[in-house]
Kinemage of the C-alpha trace (Angstrom):
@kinemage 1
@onewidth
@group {chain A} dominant
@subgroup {mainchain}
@vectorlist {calphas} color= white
{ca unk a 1} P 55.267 -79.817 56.804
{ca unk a 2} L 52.674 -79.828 59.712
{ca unk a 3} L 51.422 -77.471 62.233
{ca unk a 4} L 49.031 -78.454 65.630
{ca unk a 5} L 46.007 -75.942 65.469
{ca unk a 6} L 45.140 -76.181 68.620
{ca unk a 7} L 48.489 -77.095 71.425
{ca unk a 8} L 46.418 -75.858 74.290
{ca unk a 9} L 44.619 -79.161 74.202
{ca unk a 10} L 47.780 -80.945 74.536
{ca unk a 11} L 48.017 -80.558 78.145
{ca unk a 12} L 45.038 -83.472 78.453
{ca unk a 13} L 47.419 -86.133 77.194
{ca unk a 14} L 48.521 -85.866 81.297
{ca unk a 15} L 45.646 -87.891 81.650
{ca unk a 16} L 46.439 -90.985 80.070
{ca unk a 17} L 49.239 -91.911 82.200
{ca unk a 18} L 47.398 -90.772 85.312
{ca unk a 19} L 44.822 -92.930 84.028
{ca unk a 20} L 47.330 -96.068 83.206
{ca unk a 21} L 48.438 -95.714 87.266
{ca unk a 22} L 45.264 -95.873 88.419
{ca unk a 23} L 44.150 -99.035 86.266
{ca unk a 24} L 47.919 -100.478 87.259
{ca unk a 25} L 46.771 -100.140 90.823
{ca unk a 26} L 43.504 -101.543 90.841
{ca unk a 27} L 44.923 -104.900 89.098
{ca unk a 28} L 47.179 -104.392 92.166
{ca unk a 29} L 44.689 -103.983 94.762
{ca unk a 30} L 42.702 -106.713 93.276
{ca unk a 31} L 45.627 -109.107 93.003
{ca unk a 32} L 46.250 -108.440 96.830
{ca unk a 33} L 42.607 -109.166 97.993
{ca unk a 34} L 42.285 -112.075 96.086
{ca unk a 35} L 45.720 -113.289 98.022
{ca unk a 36} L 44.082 -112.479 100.893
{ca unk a 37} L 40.671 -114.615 99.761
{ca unk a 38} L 42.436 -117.906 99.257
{ca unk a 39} L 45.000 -119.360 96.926
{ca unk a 40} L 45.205 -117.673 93.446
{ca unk a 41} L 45.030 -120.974 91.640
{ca unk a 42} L 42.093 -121.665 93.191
{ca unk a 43} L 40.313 -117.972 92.547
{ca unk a 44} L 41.254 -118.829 88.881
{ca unk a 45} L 38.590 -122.288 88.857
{ca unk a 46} L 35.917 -120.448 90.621
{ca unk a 47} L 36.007 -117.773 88.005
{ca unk a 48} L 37.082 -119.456 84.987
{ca unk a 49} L 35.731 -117.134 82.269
{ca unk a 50} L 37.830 -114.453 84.170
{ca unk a 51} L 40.636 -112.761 81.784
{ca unk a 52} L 42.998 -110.336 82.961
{ca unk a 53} L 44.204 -110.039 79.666
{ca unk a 54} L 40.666 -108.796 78.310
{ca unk a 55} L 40.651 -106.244 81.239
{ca unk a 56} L 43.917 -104.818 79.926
{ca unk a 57} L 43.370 -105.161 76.067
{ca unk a 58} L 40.092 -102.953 76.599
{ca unk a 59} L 41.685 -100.418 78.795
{ca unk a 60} L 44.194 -100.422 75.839
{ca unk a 61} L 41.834 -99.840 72.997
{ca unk a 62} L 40.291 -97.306 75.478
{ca unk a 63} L 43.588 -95.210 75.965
{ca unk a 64} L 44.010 -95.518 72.294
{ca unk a 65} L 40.660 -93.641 71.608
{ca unk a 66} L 41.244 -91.367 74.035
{ca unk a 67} L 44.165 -89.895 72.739
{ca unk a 68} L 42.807 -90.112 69.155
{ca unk a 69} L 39.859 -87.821 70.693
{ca unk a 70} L 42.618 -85.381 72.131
{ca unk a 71} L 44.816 -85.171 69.201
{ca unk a 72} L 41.487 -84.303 66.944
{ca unk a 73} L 40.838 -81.405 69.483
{ca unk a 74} L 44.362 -80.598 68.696
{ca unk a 75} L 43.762 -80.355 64.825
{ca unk a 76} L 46.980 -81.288 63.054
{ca unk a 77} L 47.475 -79.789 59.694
{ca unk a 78} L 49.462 -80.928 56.847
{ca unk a 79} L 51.036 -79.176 54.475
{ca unk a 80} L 49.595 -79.946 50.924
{ca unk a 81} L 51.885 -77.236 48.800
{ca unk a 82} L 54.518 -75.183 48.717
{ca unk a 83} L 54.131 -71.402 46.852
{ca unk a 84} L 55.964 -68.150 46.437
{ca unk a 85} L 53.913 -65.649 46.950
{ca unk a 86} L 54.659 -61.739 45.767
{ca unk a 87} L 52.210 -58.951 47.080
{ca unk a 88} L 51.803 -55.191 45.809
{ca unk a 89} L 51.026 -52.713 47.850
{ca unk a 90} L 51.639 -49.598 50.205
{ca unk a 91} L 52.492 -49.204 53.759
{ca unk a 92} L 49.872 -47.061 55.383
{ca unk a 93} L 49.745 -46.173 59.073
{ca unk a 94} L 46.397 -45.406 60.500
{ca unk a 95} L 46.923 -42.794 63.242
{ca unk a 96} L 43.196 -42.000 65.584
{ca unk a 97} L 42.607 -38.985 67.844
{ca unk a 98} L 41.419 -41.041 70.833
{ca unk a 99} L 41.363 -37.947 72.812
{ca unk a 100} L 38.333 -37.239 75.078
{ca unk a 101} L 36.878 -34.395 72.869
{ca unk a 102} L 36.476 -37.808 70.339
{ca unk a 103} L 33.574 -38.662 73.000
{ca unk a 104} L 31.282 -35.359 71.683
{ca unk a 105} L 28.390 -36.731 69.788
{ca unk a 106} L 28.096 -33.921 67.317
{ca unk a 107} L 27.990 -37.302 64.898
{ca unk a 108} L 26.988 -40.236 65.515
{ca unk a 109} L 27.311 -42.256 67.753
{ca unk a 110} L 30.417 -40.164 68.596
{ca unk a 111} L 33.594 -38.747 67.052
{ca unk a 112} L 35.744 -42.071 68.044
{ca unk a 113} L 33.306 -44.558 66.959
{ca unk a 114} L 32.814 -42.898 63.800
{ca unk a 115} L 36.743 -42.816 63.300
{ca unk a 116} L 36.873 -46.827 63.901
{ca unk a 117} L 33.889 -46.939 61.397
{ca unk a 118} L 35.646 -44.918 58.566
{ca unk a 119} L 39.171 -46.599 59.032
{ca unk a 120} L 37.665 -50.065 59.417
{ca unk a 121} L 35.604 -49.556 56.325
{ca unk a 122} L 39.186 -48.274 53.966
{ca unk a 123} L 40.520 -51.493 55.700
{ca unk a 124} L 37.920 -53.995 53.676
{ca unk a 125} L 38.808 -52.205 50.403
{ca unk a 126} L 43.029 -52.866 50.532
{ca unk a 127} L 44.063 -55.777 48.822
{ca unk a 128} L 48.073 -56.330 49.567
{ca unk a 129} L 48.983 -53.428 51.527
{ca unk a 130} L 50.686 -53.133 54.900
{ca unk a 131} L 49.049 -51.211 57.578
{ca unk a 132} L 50.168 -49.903 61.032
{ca unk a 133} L 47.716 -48.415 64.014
{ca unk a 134} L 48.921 -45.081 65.915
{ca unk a 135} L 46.653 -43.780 68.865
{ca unk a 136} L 47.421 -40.054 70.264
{ca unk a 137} L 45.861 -37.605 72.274
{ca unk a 138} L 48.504 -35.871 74.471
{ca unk a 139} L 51.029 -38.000 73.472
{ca unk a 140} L 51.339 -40.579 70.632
{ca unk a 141} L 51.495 -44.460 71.588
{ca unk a 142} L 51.941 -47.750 68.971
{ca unk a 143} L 48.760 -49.997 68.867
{ca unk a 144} L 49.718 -52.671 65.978
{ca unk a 145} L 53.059 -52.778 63.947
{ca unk a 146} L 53.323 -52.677 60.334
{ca unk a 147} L 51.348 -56.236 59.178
{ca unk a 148} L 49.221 -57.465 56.331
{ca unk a 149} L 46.808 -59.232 58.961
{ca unk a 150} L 43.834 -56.970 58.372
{ca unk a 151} L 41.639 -59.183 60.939
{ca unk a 152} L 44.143 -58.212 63.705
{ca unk a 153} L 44.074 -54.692 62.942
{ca unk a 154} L 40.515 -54.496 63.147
{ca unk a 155} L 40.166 -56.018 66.714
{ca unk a 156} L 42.871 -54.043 67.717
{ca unk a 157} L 40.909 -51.168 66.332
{ca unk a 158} L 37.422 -51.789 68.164
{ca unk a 159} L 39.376 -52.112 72.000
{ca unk a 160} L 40.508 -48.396 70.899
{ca unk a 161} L 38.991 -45.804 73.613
{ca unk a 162} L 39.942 -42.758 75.334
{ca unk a 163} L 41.636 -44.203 78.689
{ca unk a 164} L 44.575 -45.828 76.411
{ca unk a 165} L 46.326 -42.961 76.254
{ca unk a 166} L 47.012 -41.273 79.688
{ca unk a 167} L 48.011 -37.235 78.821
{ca unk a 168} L 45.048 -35.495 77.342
{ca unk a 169} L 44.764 -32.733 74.667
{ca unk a 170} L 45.587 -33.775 70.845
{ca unk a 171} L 49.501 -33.886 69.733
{ca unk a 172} L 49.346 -34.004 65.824
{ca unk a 173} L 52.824 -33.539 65.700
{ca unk a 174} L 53.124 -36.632 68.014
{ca unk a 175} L 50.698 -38.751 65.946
{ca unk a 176} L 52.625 -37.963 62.764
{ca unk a 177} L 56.737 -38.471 64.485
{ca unk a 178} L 55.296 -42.067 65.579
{ca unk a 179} L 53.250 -42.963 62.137
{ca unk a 180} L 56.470 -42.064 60.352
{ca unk a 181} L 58.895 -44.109 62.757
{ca unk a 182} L 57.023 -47.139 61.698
{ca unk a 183} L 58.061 -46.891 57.549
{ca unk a 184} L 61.329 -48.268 56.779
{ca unk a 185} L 64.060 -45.170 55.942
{ca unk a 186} L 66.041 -47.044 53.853
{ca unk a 187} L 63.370 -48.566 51.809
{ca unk a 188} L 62.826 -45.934 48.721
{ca unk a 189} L 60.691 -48.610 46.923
{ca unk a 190} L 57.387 -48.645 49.084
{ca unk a 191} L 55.257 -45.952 48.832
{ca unk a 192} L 54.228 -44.734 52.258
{ca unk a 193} L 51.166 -43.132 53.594
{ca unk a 194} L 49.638 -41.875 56.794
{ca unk a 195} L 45.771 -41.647 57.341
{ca unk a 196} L 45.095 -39.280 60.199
{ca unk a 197} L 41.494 -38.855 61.511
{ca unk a 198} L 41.458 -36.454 64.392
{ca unk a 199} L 38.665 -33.816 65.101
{ca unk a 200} L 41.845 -31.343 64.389
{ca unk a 201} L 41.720 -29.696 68.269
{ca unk a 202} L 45.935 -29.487 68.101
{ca unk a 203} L 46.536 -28.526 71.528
{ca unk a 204} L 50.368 -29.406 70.269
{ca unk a 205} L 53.305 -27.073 68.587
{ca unk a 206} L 54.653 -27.867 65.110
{ca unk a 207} L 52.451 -30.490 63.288
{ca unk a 208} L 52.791 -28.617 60.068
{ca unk a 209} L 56.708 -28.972 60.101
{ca unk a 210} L 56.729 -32.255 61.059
{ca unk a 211} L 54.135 -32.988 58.489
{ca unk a 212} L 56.596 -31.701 55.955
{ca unk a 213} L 59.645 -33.152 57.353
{ca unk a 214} L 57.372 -36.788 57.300
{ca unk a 215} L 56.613 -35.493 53.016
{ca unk a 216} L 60.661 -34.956 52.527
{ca unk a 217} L 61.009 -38.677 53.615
{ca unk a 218} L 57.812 -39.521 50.737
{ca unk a 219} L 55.531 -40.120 53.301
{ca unk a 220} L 51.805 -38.946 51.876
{ca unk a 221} L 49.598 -37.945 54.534
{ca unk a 222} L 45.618 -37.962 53.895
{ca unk a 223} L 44.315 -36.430 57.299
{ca unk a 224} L 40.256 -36.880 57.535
{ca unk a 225} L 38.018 -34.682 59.983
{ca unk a 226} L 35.110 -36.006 62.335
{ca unk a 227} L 32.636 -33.774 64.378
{ca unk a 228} L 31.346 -30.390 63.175
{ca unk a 229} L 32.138 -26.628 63.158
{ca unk a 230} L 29.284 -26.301 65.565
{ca unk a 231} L 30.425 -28.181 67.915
{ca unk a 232} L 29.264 -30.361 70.941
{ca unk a 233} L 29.737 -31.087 74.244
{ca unk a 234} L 31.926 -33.554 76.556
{ca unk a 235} L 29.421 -36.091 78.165
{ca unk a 236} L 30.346 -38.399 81.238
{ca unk a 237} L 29.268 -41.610 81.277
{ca unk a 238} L 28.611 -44.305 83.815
{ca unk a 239} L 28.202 -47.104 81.832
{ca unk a 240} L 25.463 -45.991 79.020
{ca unk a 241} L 24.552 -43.079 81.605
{ca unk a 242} L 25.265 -39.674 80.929
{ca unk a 243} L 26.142 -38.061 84.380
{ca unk a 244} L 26.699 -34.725 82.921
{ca unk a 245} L 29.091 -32.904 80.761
{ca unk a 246} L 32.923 -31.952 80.734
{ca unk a 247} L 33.223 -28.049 82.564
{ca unk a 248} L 35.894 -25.453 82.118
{ca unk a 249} L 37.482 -23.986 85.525
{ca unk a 250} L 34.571 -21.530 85.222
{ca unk a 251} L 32.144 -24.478 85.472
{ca unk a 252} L 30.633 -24.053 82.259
{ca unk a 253} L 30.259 -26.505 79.764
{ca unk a 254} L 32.964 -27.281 77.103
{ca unk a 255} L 32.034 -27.470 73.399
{ca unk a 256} L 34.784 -29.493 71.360
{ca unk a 257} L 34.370 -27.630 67.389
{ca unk a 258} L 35.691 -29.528 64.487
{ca unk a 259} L 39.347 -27.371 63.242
{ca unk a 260} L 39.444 -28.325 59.755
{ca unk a 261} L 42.111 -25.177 59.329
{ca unk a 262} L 44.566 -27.440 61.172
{ca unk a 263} L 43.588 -30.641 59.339
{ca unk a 264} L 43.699 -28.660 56.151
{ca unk a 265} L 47.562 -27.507 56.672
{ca unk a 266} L 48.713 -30.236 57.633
{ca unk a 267} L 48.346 -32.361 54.085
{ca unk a 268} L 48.383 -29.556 51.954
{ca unk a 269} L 50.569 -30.710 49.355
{ca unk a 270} L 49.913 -33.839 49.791
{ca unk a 271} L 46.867 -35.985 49.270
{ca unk a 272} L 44.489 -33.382 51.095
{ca unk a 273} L 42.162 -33.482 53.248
{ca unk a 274} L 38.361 -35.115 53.192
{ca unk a 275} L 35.225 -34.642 55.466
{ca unk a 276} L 34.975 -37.955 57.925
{ca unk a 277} L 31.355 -37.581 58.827
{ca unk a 278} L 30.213 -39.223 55.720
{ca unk a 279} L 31.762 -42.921 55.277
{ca unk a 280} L 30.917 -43.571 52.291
{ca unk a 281} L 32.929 -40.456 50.664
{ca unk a 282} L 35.748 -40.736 52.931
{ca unk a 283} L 35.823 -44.636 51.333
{ca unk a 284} L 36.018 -43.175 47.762
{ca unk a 285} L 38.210 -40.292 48.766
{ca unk a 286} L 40.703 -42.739 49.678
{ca unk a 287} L 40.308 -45.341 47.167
{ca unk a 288} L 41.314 -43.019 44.463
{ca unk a 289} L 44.043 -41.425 46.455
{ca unk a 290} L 45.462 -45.171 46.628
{ca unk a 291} L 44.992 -45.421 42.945
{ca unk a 292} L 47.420 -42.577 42.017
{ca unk a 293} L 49.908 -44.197 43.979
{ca unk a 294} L 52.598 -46.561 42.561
{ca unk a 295} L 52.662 -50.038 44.169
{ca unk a 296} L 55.879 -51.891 44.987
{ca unk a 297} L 55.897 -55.219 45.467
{ca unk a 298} L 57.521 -55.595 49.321
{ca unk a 299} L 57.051 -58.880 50.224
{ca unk a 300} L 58.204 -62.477 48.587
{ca unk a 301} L 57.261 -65.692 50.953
{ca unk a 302} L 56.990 -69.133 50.963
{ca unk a 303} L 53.370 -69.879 51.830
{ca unk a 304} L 52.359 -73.446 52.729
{ca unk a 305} L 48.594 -74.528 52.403
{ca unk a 306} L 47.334 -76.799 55.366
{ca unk a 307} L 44.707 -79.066 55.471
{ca unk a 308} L 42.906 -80.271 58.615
{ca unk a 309} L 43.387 -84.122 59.680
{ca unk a 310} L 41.417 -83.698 62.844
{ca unk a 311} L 38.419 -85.448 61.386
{ca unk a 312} L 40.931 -89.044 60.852
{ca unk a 313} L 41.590 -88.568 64.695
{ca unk a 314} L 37.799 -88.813 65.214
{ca unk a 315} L 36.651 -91.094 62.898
{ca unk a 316} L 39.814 -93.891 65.110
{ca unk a 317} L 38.582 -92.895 68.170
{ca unk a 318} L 34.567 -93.715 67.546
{ca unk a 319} L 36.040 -97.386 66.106
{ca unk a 320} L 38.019 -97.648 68.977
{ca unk a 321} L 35.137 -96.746 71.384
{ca unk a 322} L 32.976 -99.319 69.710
{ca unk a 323} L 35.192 -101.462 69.667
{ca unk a 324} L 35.722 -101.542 73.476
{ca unk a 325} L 32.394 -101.461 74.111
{ca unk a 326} L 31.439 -104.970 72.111
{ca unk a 327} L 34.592 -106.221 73.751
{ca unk a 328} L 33.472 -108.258 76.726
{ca unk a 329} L 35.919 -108.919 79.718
{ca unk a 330} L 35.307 -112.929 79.691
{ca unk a 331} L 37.220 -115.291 77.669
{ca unk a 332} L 36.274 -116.269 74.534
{ca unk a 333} L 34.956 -119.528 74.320
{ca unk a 334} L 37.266 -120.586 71.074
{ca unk a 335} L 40.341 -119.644 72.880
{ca unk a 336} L 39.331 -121.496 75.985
{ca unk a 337} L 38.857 -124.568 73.815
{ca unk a 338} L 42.531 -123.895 72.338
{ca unk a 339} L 43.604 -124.646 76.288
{ca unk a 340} L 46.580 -122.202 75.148
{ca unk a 341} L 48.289 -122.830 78.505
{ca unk a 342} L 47.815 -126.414 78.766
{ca unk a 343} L 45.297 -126.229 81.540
{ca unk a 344} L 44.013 -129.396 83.283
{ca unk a 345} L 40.541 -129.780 83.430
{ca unk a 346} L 39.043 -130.237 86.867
């Protein structure tokens, strides 16, 4: 088996036939000037160490090395083996309030960045499970389906931000319909979990019964809380520039509190609920939570392992370069002493 790395750089191969028109055309040209010049048997004597058949061996050896260079930017892989391979784990489904009271800065640097810290920091301690991204404020919307590509999720994580989701205010009920839609029903093996970080400002109706419908189906739900009971303003930015601060209709300032009550009823019997302003305790919190839970195995694949052969491609096209280069366009004396064609001597 074999895969290209790199097809983009497959488009350059246009060049070598542009390039074999062009040198066509100049023997061509040349051929038709030298008509014009006098007879060609006679161009031949004056320039006897002239080889046409030089000119077109080195433009060979050229094109050769060319393509060698191109198909080392392309990076073929081979593959070396063949393995089945069985993973263990849990299907969890991140879901982040990206709503704009995630903006106050009551931690630090604000309640959304914090939330990409915490999940992106449970992310580098799963080992085999599945995970899903949900982003909700007034509504819920799908980031990244169900995958085991853990780089992925966290790059789709960082380009999270407040202006992804259109309708304002915080739907938990949303959040946890669209988390849910992403397990498999009819799959009773895999344990299923949602992770819901949210500064627990429901502005919705009926998160706790659709927390408990999403429990019925075996769905655990861990929901973690950023910000503080205190509270803390809006801010508008420009850039890195606060202009000023989110207003009611009154025109005074609006202070965005942490609602751990709603957090708190939401995964009550479940797996509970755990202050997200520290990392490191949300981390642990978690951990152990995914402890206690059994792991199915979900997945059986055939993986292949590939090996690079780019450097091979290189290593032709360098010979083939010098090559070309030590190649001079004059006969060689031993063939001309040969007298292949039977010339005459004049």
């Amino acid at each position: 088996m074999y895969e290209l790395d790199e097809k983009k750089y497959l488009y350059l191969l246009i060049a070598i036939p542009v390039l074999a028109a062009i040198f066509l055309f100049n023997l061509y040209w040349k051929r038709r000037r030298q008509k014009e010049f006098g007879d060609l048997e006679m161009v031949k004597r004056l320039s006897p160490e002239k080889s046409t058949f030089k000119q077109t061996l080195k433009f060979s050896i050229f094109i050769l090395a060319l393509a060698c260079l191109i198909l080392g930017l392309v990076n073929p892989k081979i593959g070396t083996k063949t393995e089945t391979v069985r993973r263990e784990g849990i299907d969890i489904v991140f879901a982040v309030d990206v709503s704009k009271s995630m903006l106050a800065e009551d931690v630090a640097p604000n309640r959304l960045e914090k939330s990409k810290q915490v999940v992106s920091q449970i992310i580098n301690q799963l080992a085999g499970d599945r995970i899903g991204i949900v982003a909700y404020a007034g509504s819920a919307f799908p980031v990244l389906p169900i995958t085991t590509d853990y780089a992925s999720a966290k790059m789709f994580l960082q380009g999270m931000d407040t202006d992804m989701v259109s309708s304002q205010g915080t739907a938990l009920d949303d959040a946890i319909k669209l988390s849910a839609s992403y397990f498999d029903k009819e799959d009773k093996g895999t344990s299923k979990m949602i992770v819901l970080i949210s500064d627990g400002e429901d502005h919705g109706d009926g998160s706790e019964d659709v927390a408990e419908d999403a429990k019925k189906d075996g769905i655990k739900i861990i929901t973690i809380g950023v910000g503080s009971e205190k509270g803390g303003p809006i801010p508008l930015k420009d850039g890195n520039r606060v202009e000023g601060f989110k207003r009611d209709g009154n025109g005074e300032i609006v202070i965005t509190k942490r609602n751990v009550e709603s957090l708190r009823n939401i995964s009550k019997n479940s797996k509970g609920y755990v202050d997200g302003n520290t990392t490191k305790d949300v981390v642990e919190y978690v951990k152990k939570s995914l402890e206690n839970i059994e792991r199915n195995e979900f997945e059986s694949e055939q993986f292949t392992d590939f090996n690079s052969q780019f450097q091979w491609f290189i290593g032709i096209a360098f010979v083939l370069l010098a090559i070309d280069i030590l190649l001079l366009e004059k006969k060689t004396k031993w063939i001309r002493k040969m007298n292949l064609f039977n010339e005459k001597e004049s």
